[in-house]
C-alpha positions as CSV (number, residue, x, y, z in Angstrom):
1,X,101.9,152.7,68.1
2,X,102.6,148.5,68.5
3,X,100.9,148.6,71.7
4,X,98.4,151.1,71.3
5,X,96.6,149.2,68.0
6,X,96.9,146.0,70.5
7,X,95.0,148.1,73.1
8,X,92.6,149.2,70.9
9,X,91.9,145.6,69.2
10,X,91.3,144.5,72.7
11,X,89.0,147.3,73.7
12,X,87.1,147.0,70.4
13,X,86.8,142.5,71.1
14,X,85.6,143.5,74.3
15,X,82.8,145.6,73.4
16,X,81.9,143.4,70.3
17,X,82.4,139.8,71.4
18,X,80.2,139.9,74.4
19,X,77.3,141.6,73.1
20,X,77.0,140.0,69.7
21,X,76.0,136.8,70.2
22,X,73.9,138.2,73.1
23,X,71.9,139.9,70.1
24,X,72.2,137.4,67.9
25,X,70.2,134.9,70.2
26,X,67.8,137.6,71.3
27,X,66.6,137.8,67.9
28,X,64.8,134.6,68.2
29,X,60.7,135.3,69.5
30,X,60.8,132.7,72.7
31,X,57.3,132.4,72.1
32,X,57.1,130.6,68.9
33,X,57.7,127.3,68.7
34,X,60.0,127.2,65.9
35,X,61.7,129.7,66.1
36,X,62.5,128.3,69.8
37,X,64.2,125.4,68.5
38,X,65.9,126.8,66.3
39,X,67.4,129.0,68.8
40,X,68.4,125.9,70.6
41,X,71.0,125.5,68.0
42,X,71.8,129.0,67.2
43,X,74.9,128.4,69.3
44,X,76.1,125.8,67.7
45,X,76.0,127.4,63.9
46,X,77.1,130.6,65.4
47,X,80.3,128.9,66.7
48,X,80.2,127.0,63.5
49,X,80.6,131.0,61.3
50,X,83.1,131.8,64.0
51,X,85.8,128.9,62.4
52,X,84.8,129.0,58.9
53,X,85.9,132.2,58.3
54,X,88.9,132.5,60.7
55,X,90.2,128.8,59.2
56,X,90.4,130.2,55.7
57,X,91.9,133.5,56.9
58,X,94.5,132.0,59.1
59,X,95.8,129.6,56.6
60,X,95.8,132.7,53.7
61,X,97.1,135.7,56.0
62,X,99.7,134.0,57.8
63,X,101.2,132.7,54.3
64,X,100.8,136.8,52.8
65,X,102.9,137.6,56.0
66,X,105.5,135.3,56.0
67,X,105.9,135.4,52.1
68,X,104.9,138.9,51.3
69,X,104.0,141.8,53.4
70,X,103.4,142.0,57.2
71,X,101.6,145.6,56.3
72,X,99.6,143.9,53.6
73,X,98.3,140.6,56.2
74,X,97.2,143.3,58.4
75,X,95.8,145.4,56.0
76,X,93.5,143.2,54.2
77,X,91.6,142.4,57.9
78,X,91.2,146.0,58.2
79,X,89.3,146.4,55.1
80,X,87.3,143.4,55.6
81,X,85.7,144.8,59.3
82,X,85.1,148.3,57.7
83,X,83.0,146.6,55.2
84,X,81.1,144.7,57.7
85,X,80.6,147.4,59.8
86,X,78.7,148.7,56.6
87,X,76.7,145.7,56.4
88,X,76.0,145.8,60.6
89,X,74.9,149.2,59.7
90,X,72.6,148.6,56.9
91,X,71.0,145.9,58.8
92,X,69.7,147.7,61.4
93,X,66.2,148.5,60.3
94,X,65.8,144.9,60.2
95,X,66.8,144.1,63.8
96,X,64.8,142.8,66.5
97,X,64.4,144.5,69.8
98,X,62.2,142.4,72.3
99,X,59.7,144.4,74.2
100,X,60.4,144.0,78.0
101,X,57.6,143.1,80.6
102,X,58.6,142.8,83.9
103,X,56.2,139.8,84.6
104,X,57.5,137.6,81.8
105,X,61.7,138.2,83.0
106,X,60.3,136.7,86.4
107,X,58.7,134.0,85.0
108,X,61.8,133.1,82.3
109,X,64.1,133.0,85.4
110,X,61.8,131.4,87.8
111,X,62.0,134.8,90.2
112,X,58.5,135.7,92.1
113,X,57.1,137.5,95.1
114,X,57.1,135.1,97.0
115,X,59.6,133.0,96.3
116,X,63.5,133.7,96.9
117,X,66.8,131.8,96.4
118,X,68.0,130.9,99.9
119,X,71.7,130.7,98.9
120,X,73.9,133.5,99.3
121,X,71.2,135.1,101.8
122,X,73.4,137.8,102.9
123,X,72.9,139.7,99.8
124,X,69.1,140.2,101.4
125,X,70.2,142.5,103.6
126,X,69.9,145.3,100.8
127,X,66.4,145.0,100.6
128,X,66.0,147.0,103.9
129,X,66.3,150.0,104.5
130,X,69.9,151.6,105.6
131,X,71.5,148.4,104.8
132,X,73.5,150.2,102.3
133,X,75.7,152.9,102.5
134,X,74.2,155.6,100.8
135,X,70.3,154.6,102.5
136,X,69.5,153.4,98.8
137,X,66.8,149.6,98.8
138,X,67.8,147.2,96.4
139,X,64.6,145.4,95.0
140,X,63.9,141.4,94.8
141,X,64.5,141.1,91.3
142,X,68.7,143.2,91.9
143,X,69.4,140.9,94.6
144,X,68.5,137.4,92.6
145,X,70.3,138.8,89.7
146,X,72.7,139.4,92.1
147,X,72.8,135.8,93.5
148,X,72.5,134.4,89.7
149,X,76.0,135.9,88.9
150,X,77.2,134.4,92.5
151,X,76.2,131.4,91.6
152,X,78.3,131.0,88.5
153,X,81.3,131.8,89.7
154,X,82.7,128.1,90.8
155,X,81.6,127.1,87.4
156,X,84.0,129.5,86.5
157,X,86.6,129.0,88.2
158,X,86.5,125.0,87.0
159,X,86.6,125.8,83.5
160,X,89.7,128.0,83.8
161,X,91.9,124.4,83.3
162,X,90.6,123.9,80.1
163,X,91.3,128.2,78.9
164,X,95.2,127.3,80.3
165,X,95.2,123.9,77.3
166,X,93.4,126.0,74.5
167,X,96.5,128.6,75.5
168,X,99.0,126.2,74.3
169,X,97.3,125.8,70.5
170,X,98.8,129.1,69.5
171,X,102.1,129.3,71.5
172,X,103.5,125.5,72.3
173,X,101.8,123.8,69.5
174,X,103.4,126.4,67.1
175,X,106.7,126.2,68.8
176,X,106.6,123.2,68.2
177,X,105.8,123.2,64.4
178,X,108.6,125.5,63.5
179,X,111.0,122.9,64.4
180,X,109.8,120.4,62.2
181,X,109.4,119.4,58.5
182,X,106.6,122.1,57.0
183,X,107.3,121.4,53.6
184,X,104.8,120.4,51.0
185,X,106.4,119.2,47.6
186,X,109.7,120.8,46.5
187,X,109.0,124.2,46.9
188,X,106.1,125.4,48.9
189,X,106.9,125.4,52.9
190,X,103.9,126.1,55.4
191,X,104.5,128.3,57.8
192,X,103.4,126.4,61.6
193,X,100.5,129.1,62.7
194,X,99.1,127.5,59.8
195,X,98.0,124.5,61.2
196,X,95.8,126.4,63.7
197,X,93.1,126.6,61.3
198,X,92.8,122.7,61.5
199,X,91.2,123.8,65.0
200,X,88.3,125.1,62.6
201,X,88.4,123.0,60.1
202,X,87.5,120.1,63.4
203,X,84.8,122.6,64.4
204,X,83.5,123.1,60.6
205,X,83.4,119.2,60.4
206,X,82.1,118.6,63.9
207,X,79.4,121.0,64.4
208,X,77.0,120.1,61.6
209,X,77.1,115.6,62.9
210,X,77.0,117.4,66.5
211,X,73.4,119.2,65.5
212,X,72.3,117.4,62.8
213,X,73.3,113.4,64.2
214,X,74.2,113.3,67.5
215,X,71.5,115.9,69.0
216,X,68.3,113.9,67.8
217,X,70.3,110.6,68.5
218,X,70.6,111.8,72.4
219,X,67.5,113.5,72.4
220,X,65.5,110.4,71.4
221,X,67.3,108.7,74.6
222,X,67.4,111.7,77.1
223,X,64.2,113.2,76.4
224,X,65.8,116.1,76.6
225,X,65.6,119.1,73.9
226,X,69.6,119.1,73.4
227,X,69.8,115.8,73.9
228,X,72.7,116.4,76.7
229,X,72.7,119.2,78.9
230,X,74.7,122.5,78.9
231,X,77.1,121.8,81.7
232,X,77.2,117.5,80.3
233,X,78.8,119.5,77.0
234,X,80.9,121.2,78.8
235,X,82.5,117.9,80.7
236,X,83.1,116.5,77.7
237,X,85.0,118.9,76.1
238,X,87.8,119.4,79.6
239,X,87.6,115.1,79.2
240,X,88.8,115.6,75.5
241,X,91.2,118.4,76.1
242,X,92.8,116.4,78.6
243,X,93.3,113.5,75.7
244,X,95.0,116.0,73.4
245,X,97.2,116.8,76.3
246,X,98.7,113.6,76.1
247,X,99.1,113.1,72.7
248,X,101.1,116.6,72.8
249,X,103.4,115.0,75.3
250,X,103.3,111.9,73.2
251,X,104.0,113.7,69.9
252,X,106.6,115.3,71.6
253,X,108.6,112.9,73.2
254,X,108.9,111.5,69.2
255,X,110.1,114.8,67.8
256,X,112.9,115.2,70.9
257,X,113.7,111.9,70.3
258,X,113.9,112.0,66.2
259,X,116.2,115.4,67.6
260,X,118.4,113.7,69.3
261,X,118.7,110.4,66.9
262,X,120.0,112.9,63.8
263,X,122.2,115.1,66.5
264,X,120.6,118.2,66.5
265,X,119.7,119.0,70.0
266,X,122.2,121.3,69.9
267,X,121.2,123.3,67.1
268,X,117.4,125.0,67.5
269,X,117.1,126.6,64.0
270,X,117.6,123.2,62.3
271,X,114.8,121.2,60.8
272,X,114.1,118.0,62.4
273,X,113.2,115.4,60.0
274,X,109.8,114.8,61.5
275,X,107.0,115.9,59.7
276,X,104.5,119.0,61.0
277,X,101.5,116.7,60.1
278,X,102.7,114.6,63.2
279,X,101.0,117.6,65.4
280,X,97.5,117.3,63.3
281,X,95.6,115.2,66.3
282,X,96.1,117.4,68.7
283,X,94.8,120.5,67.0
284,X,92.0,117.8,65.5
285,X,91.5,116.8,69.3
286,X,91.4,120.3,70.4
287,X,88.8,121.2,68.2
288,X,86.7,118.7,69.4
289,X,86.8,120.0,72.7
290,X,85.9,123.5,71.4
291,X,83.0,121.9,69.7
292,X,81.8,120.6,73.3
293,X,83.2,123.2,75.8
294,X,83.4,126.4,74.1
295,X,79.9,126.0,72.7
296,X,78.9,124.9,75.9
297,X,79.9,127.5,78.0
298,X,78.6,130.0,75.9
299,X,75.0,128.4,76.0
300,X,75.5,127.8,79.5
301,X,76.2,131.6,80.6
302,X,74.0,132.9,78.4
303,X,70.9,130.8,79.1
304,X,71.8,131.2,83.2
305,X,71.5,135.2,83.8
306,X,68.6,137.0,83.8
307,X,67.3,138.5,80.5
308,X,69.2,141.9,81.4
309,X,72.4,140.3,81.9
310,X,72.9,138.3,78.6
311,X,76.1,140.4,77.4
312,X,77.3,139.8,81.0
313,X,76.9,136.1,81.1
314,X,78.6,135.9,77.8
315,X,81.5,138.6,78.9
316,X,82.3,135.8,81.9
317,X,82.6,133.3,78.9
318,X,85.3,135.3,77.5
319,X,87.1,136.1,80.6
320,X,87.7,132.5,81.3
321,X,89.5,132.1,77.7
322,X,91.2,135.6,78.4
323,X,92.5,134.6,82.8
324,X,93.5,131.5,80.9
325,X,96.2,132.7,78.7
326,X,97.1,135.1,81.4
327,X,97.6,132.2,83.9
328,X,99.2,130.0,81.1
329,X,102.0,132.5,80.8
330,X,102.4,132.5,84.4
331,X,102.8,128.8,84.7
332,X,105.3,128.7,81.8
333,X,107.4,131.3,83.9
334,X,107.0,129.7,86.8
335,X,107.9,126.2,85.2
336,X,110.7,127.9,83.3
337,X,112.2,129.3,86.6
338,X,111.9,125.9,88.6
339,X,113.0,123.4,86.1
340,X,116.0,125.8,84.9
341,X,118.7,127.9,85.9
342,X,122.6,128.0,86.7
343,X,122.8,127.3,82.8
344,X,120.6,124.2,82.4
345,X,117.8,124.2,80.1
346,X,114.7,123.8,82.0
347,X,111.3,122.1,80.4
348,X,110.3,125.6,78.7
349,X,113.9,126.2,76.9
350,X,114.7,128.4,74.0
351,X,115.9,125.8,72.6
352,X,113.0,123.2,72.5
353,X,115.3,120.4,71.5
354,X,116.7,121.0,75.1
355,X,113.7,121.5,76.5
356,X,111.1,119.1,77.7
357,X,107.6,120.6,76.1
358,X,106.6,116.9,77.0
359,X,106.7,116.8,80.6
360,X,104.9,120.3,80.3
361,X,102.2,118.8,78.5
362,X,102.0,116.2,81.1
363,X,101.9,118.8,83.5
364,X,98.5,120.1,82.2
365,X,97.1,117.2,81.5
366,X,97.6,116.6,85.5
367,X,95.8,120.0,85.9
368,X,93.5,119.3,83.4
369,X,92.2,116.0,85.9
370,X,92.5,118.2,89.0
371,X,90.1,121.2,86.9
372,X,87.6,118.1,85.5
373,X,87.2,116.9,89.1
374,X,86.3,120.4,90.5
375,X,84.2,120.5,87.8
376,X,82.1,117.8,88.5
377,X,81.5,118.5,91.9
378,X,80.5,122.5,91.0
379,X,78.0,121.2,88.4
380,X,76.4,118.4,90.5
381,X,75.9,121.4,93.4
382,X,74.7,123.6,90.7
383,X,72.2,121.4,89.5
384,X,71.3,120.0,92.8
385,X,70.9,124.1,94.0
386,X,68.8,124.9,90.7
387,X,66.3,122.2,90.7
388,X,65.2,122.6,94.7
389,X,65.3,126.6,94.2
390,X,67.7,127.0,96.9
């Protein structure tokens, strides 16, 4: 029953997540001036309801289950989505469904008659006839969507360093916190998921002197309508994530160190006096790079497929934080094998104080250059591609 609700939460976030903000953006008229710009920031305050909520709710469920009831932190969720499933439902008279023209999908993604991307060129070849298996002719407009999709894809791949960091904020980062001093006063202990939500509370704080200051301040400069671009966001955010990737490792090396000073490496349930607030700049930090990145790739996907293929564009989003995880637990099994065995603790140890988190962090952070680098190149070519209509 465990691993069937976790199968159906999954199946559920990834009918939901893809689509929604897909919708949400759609509901803007691309036709009206102001409504146009404010669906240049719809992003932004969309990622900004994302944190709010999930900030207070992380801080207050994962007290409830570590205090009072498992069945009860789970429970009160529940209740909350079945009452917004109501409100979803009530709203629909009030929803906006664009009318689709042919004509004006062309012209949004720059697609004509006579005028054809000349990358990936092979795909042509299911415009004529008998090209394909079962004698069926794809049109113009299937074959540049086609091409469009093709063309993300080293993007991708480049941001998939960054999904491997934001892994760590909810396994490392909280190993890490249960080790140390979560006390607050004489009697009230915080338990270490907690200080997740300081990834939203960075977002909450961020967000609003992103959209409100820093926008018009680059705009004014770049004369540009988001002051940077998309995929200039983006770079940003893997530059900042690599920053809190040091001052892991840096935080780290104190907290081993305060470890061994006391003599307790020995002893992984004990409570190194170090306290958790020592770990606050890199959740601060990696919420900074959420505020660039996340929101960034979001935009970017979404704003880069064809009018058809919003919930798509915004699905490859997702499956960058999602191949992300997967390949963090991969490295950490892989680090864990080569850096341990015949009885020594490796870098990854169930017992962090015999571990070496640190030179993990360090590890990523080397990655993290590596995955920037690609980056840079992929998004120069993507521009370079996109602005001669190649």
């Amino acid at each position: 029953m465990f691993f069937i609700s976790l199968y159906l939460v999954a199946i559920a976030q990834g009918g939901h997540k893809p689509c929604v903000q897909a919708f949400g953006a759609d509901q803007f008229d691309a036709d009206d001036p102001v409504e146009r710009k404010a669906k240049s920031s719809f992003f932004n305050w969309w990622y900004f309801g994302m944190c709010a909520g999930p900030t207070v709710g992380i801080f207050v469920l994962s007290y409830i289950q570590d205090n009072l009831s498992w069945a009860l932190g789970f429970g009160i969720p529940c209740i909350i989505m079945a009452f917004a499933l109501i409100v979803f439902l009530i709203g629909t008279i009030n929803y906006r469904f664009a009318a689709k023209t042919e004509e004006k999908n062309e012209e949004a993604f720059g697609i004509f008659d006579h005028q054809r991307s000349k990358q990936f060129r092979f795909l042509d070849r299911a415009l004529f006839k008998g090209s394909n298996e079962d004698g069926t002719v794809c049109n113009i407009d299937e074959v540049e969507e086609a091409k469009a999709i093709l063309r993300l894809v080293p993007i991708w791949v480049s941001c998939l360093g960054y999904a491997i960091v934001l892994a760590q904020t909810s396994t490392l980062f909280t190993k890490q916190g249960t080790t140390m001093d979560r006390s607050i006063g004489s009697n009230f202990k915080i338990p270490a998921a907690t200080l997740q939500s300081f990834i939203g509370l960075s977002v909450i704080i961020l967000i609003p002197i992103y959209d409100i200051i820093l926008v018009p301040l680059t705009r004014s400069i770049t004369r540009k309508p988001s002051g940077i671009t998309m995929l200039q966001r983006i770079g940003i955010g893997i530059l900042i994530s690599i920053v809190s990737m040091v001052v892991a490792a840096v935080v780290e090396t104190k907290r081993l160190e305060t470890a061994r000073e006391y003599g307790l490496l020995d002893d992984p349930n004990a409570t190194i006096p170090m306290k958790i607030w020592w770990l606050l700049p890199q959740y601060l930090l990696a919420g900074a790079g959420d505020v660039f990145t996340m929101v960034g790739i979001q935009e970017f996907f979404y704003d880069q497929v064809p009018s058809d293929l919003k919930s798509m564009g915004l699905a490859l989003y997702l499956s960058i934080i999602g191949i992300g995880s997967f390949l963090s637990s991969f490295l950490i099994s892989i680090v864990g094998k080569m850096t341990g065995g015949n009885g020594e603790d490796g870098w990854i140890s169930d017992n962090v104080n015999r571990g070496h988190i640190d030179y993990f962090y360090y590890l990523l952070a080397g990655i993290s250059v590596g995955a920037f680098m690609m980056y840079i190149y992929v998004a120069r070519s993507y521009v370079y591609t996109r602005e001669r209509g190649l």
